[in-house]
N, C-alpha and C positions, 0 to 999 in steps of 0.2 A: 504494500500500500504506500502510495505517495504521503511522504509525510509533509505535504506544505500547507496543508489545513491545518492541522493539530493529528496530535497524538491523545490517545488516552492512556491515562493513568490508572495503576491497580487498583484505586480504591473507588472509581468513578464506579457509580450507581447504575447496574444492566437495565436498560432501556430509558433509563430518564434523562432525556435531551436539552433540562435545563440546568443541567450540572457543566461550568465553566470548565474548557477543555485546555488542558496545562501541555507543555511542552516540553517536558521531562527528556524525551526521544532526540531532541533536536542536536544534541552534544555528538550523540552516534555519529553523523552524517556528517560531523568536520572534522574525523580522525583525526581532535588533540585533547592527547586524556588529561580531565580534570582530578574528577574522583570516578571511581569503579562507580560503573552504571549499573541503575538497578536491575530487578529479574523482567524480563518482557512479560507483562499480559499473555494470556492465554487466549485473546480474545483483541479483537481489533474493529474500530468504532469510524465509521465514515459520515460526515453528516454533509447534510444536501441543501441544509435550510436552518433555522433560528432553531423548529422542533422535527426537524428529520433527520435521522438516524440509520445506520444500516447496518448494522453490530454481528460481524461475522464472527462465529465459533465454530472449530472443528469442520468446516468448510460449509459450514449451513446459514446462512444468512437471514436475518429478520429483519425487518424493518418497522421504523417505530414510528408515529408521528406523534408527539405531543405525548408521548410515553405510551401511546395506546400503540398494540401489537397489530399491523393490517394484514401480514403476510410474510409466506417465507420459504427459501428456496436454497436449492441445493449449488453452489459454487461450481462442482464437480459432476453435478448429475450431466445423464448424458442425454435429460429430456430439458431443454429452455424455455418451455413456455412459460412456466409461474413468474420467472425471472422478465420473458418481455411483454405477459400484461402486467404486471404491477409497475414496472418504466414507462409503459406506455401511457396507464391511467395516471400516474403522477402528471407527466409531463402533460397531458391534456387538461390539467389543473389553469395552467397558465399563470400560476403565480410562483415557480421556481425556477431555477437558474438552472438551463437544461444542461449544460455542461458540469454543473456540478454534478446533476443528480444522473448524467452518466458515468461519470466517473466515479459514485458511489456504489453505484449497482457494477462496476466491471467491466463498461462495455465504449465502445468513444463517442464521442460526438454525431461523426456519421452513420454511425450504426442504430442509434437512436432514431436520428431521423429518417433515417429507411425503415425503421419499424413502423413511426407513425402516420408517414406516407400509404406503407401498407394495411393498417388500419383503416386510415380515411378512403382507402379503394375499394377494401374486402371486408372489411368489417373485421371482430377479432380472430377469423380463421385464417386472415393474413399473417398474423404476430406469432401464432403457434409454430414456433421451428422444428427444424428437423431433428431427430436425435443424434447426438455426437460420435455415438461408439459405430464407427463407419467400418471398422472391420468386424466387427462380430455379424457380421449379414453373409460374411464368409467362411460356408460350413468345413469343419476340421478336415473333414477327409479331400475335403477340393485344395485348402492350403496343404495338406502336406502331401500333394500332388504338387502343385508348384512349386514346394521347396525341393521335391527331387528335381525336379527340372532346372531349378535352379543351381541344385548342388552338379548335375549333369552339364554346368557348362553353359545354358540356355541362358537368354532373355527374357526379361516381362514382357516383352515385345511377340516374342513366341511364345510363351504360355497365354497371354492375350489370343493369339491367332485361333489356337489349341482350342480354343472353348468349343462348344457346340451354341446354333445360334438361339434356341432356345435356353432360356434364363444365364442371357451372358452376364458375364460383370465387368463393368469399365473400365480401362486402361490404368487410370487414377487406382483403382481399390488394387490390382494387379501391382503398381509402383508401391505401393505402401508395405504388401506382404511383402512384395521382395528388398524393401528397405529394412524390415521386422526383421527379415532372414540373414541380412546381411549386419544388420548389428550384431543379432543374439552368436551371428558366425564370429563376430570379431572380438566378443565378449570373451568367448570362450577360449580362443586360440591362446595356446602359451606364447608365456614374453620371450621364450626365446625364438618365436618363428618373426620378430622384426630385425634379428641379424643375417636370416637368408636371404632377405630383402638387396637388389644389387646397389650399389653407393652409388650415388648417384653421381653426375657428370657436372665437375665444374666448369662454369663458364669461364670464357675469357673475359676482359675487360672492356665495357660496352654493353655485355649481351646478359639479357636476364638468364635466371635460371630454370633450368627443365627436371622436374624433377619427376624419378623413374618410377615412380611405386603410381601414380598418376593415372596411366592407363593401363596398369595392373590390374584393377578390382580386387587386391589384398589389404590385408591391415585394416580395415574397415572403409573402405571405401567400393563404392556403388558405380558402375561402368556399366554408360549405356551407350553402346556404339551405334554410329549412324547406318547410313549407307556404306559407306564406303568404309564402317571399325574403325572411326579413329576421333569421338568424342565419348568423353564422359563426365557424369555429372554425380558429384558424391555430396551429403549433407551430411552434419554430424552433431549430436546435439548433447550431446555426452563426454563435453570437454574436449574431443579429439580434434585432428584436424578433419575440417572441409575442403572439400576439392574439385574445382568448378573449369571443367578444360571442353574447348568448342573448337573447332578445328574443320577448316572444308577443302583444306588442301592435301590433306595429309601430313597437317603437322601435327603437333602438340601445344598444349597451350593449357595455365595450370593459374586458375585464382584460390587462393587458398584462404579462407579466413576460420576463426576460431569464436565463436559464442560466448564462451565460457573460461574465456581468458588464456586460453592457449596462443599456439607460437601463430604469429599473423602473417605472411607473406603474400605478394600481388605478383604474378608472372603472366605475361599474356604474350604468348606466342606471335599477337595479331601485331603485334611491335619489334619485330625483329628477332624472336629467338630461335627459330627454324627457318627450314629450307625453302626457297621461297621457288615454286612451279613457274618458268621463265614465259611471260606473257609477250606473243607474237603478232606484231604490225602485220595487215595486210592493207593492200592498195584499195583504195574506193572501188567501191562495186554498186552499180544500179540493182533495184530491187521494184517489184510490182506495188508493193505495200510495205515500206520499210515504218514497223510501230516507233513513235517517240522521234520521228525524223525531225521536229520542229527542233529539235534540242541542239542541232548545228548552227541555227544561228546565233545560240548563247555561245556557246565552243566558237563559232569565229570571231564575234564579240571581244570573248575574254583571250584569246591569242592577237586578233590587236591590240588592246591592252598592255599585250604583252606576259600574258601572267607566262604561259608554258616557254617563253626563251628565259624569263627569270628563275625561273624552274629548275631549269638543267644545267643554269650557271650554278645555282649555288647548293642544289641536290643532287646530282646527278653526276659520277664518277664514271657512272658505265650500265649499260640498260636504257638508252635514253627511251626506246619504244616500250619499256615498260612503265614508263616515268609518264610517259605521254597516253597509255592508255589509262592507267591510274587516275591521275587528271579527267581526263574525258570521263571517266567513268561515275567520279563523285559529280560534277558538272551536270551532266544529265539524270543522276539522281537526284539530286536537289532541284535540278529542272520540273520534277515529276513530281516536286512537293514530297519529297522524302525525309530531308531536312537535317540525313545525319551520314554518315558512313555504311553504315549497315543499309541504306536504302538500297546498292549498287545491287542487291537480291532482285529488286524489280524488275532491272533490265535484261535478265536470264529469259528471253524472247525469242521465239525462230527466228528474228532478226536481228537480236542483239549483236553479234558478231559483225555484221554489216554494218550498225549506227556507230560500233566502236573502232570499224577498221582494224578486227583484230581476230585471228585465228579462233577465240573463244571469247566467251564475256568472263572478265574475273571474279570471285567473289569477294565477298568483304572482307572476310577472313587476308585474303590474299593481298588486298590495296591495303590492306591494315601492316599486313606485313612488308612490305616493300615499304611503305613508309617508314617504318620502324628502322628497317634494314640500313634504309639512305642515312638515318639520321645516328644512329651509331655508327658509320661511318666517316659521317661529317657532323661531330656534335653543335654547329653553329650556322648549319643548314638552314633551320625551319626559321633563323634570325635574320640571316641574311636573306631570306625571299621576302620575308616579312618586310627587311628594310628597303627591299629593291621596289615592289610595289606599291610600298607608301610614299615614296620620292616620287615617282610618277602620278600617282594621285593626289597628293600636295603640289605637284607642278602645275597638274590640268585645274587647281582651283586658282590659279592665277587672275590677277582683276587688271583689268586694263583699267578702270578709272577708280579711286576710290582703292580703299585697304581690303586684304585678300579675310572673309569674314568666317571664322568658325565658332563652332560651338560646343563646347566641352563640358559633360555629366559625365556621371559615375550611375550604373546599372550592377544591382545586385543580381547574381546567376545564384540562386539556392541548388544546395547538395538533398538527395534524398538519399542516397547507399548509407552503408553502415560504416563508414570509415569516421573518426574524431576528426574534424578539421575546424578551424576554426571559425566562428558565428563572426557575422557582421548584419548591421541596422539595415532592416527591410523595410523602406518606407509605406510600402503599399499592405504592409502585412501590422505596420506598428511595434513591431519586436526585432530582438535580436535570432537572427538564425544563423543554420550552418551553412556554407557558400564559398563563393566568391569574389570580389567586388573588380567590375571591368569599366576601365574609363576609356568612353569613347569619345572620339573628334568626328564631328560633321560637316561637309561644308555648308554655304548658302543656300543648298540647293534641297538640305536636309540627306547629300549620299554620306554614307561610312565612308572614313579616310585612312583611321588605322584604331587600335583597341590597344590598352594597356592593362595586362593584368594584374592584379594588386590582392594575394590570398590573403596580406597583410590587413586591409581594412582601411586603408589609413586615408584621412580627408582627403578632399579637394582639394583643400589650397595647398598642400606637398604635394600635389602634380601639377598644379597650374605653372610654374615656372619649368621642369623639364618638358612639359609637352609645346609651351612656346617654343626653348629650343630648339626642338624638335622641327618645329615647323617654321623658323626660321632656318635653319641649314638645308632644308628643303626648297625654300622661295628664296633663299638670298638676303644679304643685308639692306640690300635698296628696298625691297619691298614693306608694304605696310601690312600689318597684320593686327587683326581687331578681332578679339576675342569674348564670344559673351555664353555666360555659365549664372548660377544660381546663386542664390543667399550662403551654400555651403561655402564656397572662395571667397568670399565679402570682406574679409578680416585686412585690416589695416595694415599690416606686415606683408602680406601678400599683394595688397593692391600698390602699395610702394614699389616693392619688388619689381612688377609688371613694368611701372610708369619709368621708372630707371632702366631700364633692360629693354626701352624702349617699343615696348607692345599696347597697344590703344585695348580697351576692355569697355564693358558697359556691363551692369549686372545691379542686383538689386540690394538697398541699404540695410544692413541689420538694424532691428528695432532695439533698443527705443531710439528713436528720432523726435523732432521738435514738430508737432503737430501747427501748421500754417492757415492763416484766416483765409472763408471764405472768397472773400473781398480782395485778396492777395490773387489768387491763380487770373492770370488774362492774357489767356490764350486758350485754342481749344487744339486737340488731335483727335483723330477717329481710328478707333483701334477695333479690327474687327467688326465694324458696323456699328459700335458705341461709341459714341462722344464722349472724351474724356478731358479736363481739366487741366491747362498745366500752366507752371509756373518755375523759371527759373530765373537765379537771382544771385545769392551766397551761396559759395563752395565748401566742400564738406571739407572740414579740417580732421588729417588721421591722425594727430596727438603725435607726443613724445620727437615734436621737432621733423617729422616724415613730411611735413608738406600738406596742400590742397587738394582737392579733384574734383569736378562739377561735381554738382548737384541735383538733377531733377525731381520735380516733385508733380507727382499727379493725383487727380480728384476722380474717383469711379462713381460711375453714376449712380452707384448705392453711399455715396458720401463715404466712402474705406479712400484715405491718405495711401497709396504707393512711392515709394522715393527711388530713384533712380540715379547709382553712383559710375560717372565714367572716364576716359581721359580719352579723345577724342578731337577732331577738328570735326567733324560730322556735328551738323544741325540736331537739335534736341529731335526733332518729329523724327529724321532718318535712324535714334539711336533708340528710341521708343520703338519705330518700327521693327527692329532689329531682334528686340528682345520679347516685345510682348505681341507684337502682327502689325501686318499691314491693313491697310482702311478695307479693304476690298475681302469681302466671307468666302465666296467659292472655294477656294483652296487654301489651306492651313500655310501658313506663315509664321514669324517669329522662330524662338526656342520651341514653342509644340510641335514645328517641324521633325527637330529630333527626337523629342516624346510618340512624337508616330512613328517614327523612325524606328523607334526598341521595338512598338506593339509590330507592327508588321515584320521586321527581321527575326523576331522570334517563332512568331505562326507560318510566317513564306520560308524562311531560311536555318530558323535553326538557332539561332546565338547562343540560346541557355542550353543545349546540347555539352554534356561533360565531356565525349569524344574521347579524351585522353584518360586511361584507368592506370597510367602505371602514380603510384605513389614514393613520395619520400618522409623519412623523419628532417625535424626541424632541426637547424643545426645546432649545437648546444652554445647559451650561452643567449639565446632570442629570449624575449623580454617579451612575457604574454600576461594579461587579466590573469592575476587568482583566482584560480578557482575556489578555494579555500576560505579565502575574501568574503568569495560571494554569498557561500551559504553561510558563514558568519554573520554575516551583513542580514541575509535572509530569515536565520533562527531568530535574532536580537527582533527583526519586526516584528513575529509572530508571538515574540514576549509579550514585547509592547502591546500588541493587542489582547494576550489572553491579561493584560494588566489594567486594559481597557473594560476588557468585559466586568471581570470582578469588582473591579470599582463602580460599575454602573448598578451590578447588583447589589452592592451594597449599598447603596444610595438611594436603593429605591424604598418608599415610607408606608408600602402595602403590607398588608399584616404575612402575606403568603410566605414570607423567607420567616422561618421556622429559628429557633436558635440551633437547632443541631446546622442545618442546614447553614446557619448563617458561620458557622463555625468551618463548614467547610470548603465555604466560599474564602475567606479569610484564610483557610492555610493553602488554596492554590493562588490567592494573591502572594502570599509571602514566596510560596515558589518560582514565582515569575519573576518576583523583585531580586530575588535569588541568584536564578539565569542572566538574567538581563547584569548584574553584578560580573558576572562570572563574562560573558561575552564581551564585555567591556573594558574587560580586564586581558584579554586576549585580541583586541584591535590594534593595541601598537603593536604587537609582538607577530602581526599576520600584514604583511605589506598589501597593497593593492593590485599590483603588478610585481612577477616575480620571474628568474629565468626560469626556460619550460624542464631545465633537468632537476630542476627542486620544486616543482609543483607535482600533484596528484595524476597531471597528463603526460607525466615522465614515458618514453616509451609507446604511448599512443596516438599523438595527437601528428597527424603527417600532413600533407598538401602535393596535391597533382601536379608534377613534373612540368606538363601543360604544353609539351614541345610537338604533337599529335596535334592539339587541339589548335595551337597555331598557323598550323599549315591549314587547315578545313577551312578555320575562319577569315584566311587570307583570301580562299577560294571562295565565300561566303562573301567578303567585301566586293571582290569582283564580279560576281554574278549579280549584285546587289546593286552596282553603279550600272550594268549592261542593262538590267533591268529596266533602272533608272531612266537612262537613256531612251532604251524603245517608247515608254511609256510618253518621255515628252515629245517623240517624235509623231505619235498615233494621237495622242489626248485631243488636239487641236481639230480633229476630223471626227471624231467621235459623238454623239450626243450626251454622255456621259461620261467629261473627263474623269470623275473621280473614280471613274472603274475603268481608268486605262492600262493598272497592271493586273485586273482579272483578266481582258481579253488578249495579252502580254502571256497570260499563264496558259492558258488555250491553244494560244499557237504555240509553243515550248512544247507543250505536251501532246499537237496533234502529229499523227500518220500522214506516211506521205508516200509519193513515187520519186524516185529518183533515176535519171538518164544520165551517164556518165558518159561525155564524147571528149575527142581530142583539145575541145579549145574552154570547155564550160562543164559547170555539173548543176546542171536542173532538177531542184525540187520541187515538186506541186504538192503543197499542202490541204489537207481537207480539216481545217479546225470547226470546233462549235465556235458557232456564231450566226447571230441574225442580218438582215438583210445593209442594215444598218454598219455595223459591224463589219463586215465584208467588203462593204466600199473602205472601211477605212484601213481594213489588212492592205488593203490593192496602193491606195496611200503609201503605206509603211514600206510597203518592199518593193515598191517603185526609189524611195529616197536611200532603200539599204542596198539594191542592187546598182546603185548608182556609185557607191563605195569598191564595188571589186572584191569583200569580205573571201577570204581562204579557210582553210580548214587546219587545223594545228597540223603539223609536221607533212604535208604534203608534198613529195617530192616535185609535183608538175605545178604546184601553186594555182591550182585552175581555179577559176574565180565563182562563187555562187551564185545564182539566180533564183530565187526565189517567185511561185507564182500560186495562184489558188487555184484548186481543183474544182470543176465549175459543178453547178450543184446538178 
């Protein structure tokens, strides 16, 4: 039981919920001993409300409201219905906090509201679940038939087949015996059959490791071979190792984690630890109906761009046609709305081979590994395309009049896997989680420029000066660069910083500022199609002798003061525009440019994709949040409140507080005052921040290498600006620009014919699209076949035509 409500105490009263709940337990949970902690309860007290209660013993649950007994259920039983009508009727109460009272009852959040959903559809024979004991439906003499089969060397795959088709049983109940079978086998075997086990094969330096017991199926582990024998998938839940290996090339490939505090390793083949099946260029070939043909005009797109010759400068030692099929491969899977690595499975088509220019289509498994492969190779690979791409896309935002204009946020990527990594602030969530934190640059036009990863967490304003640099050695010292970001950068230290270093910024003032009359603003701007108020005048002074910088100040027309701090030659309306939109609604402008910018790169392309699973520990000696801190920090609240409550009872002048009662209201006061003594007494002595090899995340706490996930996302930024582009090429012919990269998606993803002759290669595409629509394709690839666009690595460079397949 989560002890962040309260704990109960041995002497608290079984079922009376107006007995104040002391925090005796809270000491446990910061592993620093005071005095010997008492004997735990026999019994454990959840409350959901002022008088509910849920007082579990010996795994039978009761629940109480206001001391009265309504109900009561079995924790372990394997029938749940008592357990989800009594949640259900609470919670249709509508005067409890539904999160508490699932958490009382055992079950989460959304679990609750799929009950009551089901309720409200089925009435209560919706809520009546299934019973748990999922294998006892399977009679003795049918499993210890499977277990021979299984001890014979067989599958659950073949004991599955095996069945008769009258009274089969599911695949699912089939994995489970043979999971039973395979523990109680591992339980059993002597400790000395892990020394016949072969030792396994050190790696060299670069390459993870492979380890040989893996797709064994000994020692307790569970091997379920594909096709082709060469994946397995082993759980383990009994402290041993787990061991999770997927493999479509015939390699090997081993995640390994531990439950229960055992040894944790991450090995994935898909990164470079095996052999990787040498992927073969073939020459463009016409086809009647080539699937996913549209997807070459992203592929010539991103090879003028340039991505694939940056490519094989700085990845590519040798294999270049595997390098270039890889490429193409993620390219058109992402084209198809894939949006990760693993999509490259889609393209496995009777014509895949043909849209790839390539003897086979490869799997994922296989671009996982040739990625891997290049990059231990060349460990500064995935830095340098990174850095080659981004100089050409900081070049092309170049401004011919006026300073080159980006804009700079930070986007949290949340982690769901079970590794410890470290939490950083979710704005959209209101909490700290586990993640990532990526700061990205957009330009004016709202495309991606480049991303910087930051597992650390750390503001804004520590990146606002290196990412200037950045994009000042990219455009040159002549140019002007005007940078505009959020209230997070705001700070006076950093906005000096800029104005010295020469970078123009506009962004918005931290509060508190000096609230300006009415009668003061005389001016108007139109932001967005609202008329808004401004006035400028005095420049904001940033203290401790750092100088001036304008000032703006604006009136919304709900009377909310906005102030606006910048260093600029640009007109106040041009630097309002800039940051909060332009006068004109049809099309998003300002900063929500790039707020659109995250929501659709994540749904079209992918960004919050983790991509990269190999992990590292921190190096020692990194300076993280105590954990230790924290839950100090956290018991001491929970005093204070149980110090709260008791004093309120005691204060209260109803005859109903009894003297026994009042006596022992009164001694869990005094044990609060107690704790709360005792935890305060332990606040200097527990820093706030501590290195990670003397905190409690010694050993656990790692962060994604991230060197995989930069090359995707580089190829992510590219398709994201091609995008980009077709979209404003087509918008203007459309009847609905703002659904110019749906019909963008459509053609990427439609079928086509392609005629391969000496001087051209003709494709006619057949996308969805209406009448509408079609004139404005006919538009588009009249302005792209006017470019000459090539196809990556084509020896004859023959140039593309593009035309629509007439209906």
């Amino acid at each position: 039981m989560s002890r962040g409500y309260a704990i109960a105490r041995e002497t608290v009263e079984f079922g009376n919920p107006d007995r104040p709940v002391a925090v005796h337990w809270a000491m446990e949970d910061l592993a620093l001993p005071l005095t010997e902690p008492p004997a735990r309860p026999l019994y454990e007290i959840r409350r959901f409300s002022s008088d509910g209660t849920v007082v579990v013993r010996d795994s039978i649950a009761s629940v109480f409201i206001g001391g009265l007994l309504i109900g009561m259920f079995g924790e372990d039983a394997d029938d749940r219905s008592p357990r989800n009508i009594l949640a259900v009727t609470l919670a249709k109460s509508g005067q409890l906090h539904l999160g508490r009272l699932a958490w009382a009852f055992g079950i989460t959040d959304e679990y609750l509201r799929i009950l009551r959903r089901k309720e409200e559809a089925s009435g209560w024979g919706g809520v009546l679940g299934a019973r748990q004991g999922k294998l006892l439906k399977v009679s003795p003499e049918q499993r210890a038939t499977w277990c021979a089969m299984f001890a014979a060397g067989q599958m659950p795959i073949d004991a599955f087949r095996e069945q008769p088709r009258k009274d089969r049983r599911g695949y699912s109940t089939v994995w489970r015996v043979y999971a039973q079978w395979t523990q109680d086998k591992s339980a059993s075997a002597p400790p000395a059959a892990a020394a016949a086990l072969p030792e396994p094969h050190i790696p060299s330096e670069g390459q993870l490791p492979l380890w040989a017991a893996a797709a064994t199926g000994q020692d307790g582990t569970n091997a379920t071979p594909d096709e082709d024998g060469t994946a397995t998938h082993t759980t383990s839940d009994e402290g041993g190792t787990a061991t999770h290996a997927t493999s479509d090339e015939g390699g090997t490939a081993t995640h390994v984690t531990s439950d229960e505090g055992g040894p944790e390793t991450h090995a994935t083949s898909d990164e470079g630890a095996a052999e990787i099946v040498p992927m073969t260029a073939a020459p463009v070939r016409g086809g009647q109906m080539v699937q996913h043909v549209g997807c070459w005009l992203l592929l010539a797109l991103a090879n003028e761009m340039g991505l694939h010759d940056d490519a094989c400068r700085a990845l590519a030692q040798r294999n270049h046609d595997g390098l270039r099929i890889a490429l193409d491969a993620v390219i058109c899977a992402l084209a198809i709305y894939q949006r990760c690595v693993e999509g490259v499975r889609r393209l496995a088509t009777p014509t895949g081979p043909t849209l790839l220019r390539a003897e086979r289509v490869p799997s994922a498994s296989g671009v996982r590994k040739l990625f891997g492969r290049l990059l231990s190779e060349n460990e500064i690979g995935g830095a340098l395309l990174d850095a080659r791409v981004t100089s050409r896309l900081i070049a092309a935002a170049h401004a011919d009049e006026g300073p080159a204009i980006f804009y700079v946020d930070g986007h949290m990527r949340r982690y769901h896997g079970k590794r410890v990594v470290r939490k950083g602030w979710r704005m959209q969530d209101r909490r700290a989680l586990p993640g990532s934190t990526d700061y990205y640059v957009h330009d004016e036009d709202g495309r991606a420029v480049f991303r910087v990863p930051v597992t650390s967490h750390d503001s804004l304003s520590a990146w606002l000066q290196p990412i200037a640099k950045r994009l000042r050695e990219g455009l040159g010292d002549d140019e002007r660069i005007l940078l505009a970001f959020d209230r997070g950068g705001a700070f006076s230290t950093q906005l000096a910083e800029l104005r010295d270093a020469g970078i123009e910024f506009v962004t918005y003032e931290r509060a508190p500022y000096p609230k300006i009359a009415l009668t003061a603003f005389d001016r108007k701007v139109v932001v967005r199609g609202e008329a808004y108020q401004l006035h400028e005048s005095r420049n904001k002074n940033l203290g401790d002798k750092r100088g001036r910088i304008r000032r703006i100040a604006l009136r919304a027309p709900d009377g909310k003061q906005i102030n606006v701090v910048a260093i600029s030659t640009a007109t106040a309306e041009q630097l309002v525009a800039i940051l909060l939109g332009a006068p004109s609604i049809p099309l998003p402008s300002g900063r929500w440019q790039q707020e659109n910018a995250f929501h659709h790169d994540d749904a079209r392309w992918g960004i919050n994709q983790l991509d990269d699973r190999v992990v590292e520990p921190y190096p020692p000696g990194t300076i993280i949040p105590n954990p230790a801190r924290r839950r100090l920090d956290r018991s001491l609240r929970l005093a204070r409140v149980a110090e709260g409550d008791a004093r309120r009872r005691l204060a209260c002048t109803t005859p109903a507080l009894g003297e026994l009662r009042r006596a022992a209201v009164e001694q869990d006061l005094a044990a609060a005052l107690e704790l709360q003594r005792d935890l305060e007494a332990l606040r200097p002595q527990t820093p706030t921040h501590a290195a990670v090899e003397e905190t409690t995340l010694a050993s656990k706490l790692v962060r994604h290498t991230g060197q995989l996930k930069r090359i995707v996302d580089v190829i992510r930024i590219v398709c994201a600006n091609a995008e980009s582009e077709l979209a404003a090429l087509i918008a203007p012919h459309t009847r609905r620009p703002r659904e110019a990269k749906k019909v963008i998606a459509n053609i990427l993803a439609a079928p086509g014919r392609v005629t391969v002759t000496d001087q051209t290669i003709h494709v006619r595409l057949a996308p969805a699209a209406n009448r509408s629509e079609r004139k404005a394709i006919q538009h588009l690839f009249i302005a792209i076949n006017q470019r000459a666009l090539v196809l990556p690595s084509d020896p004859k460079r023959l140039p593309l035509r593009f035309e629509l397949q007439p209906l």
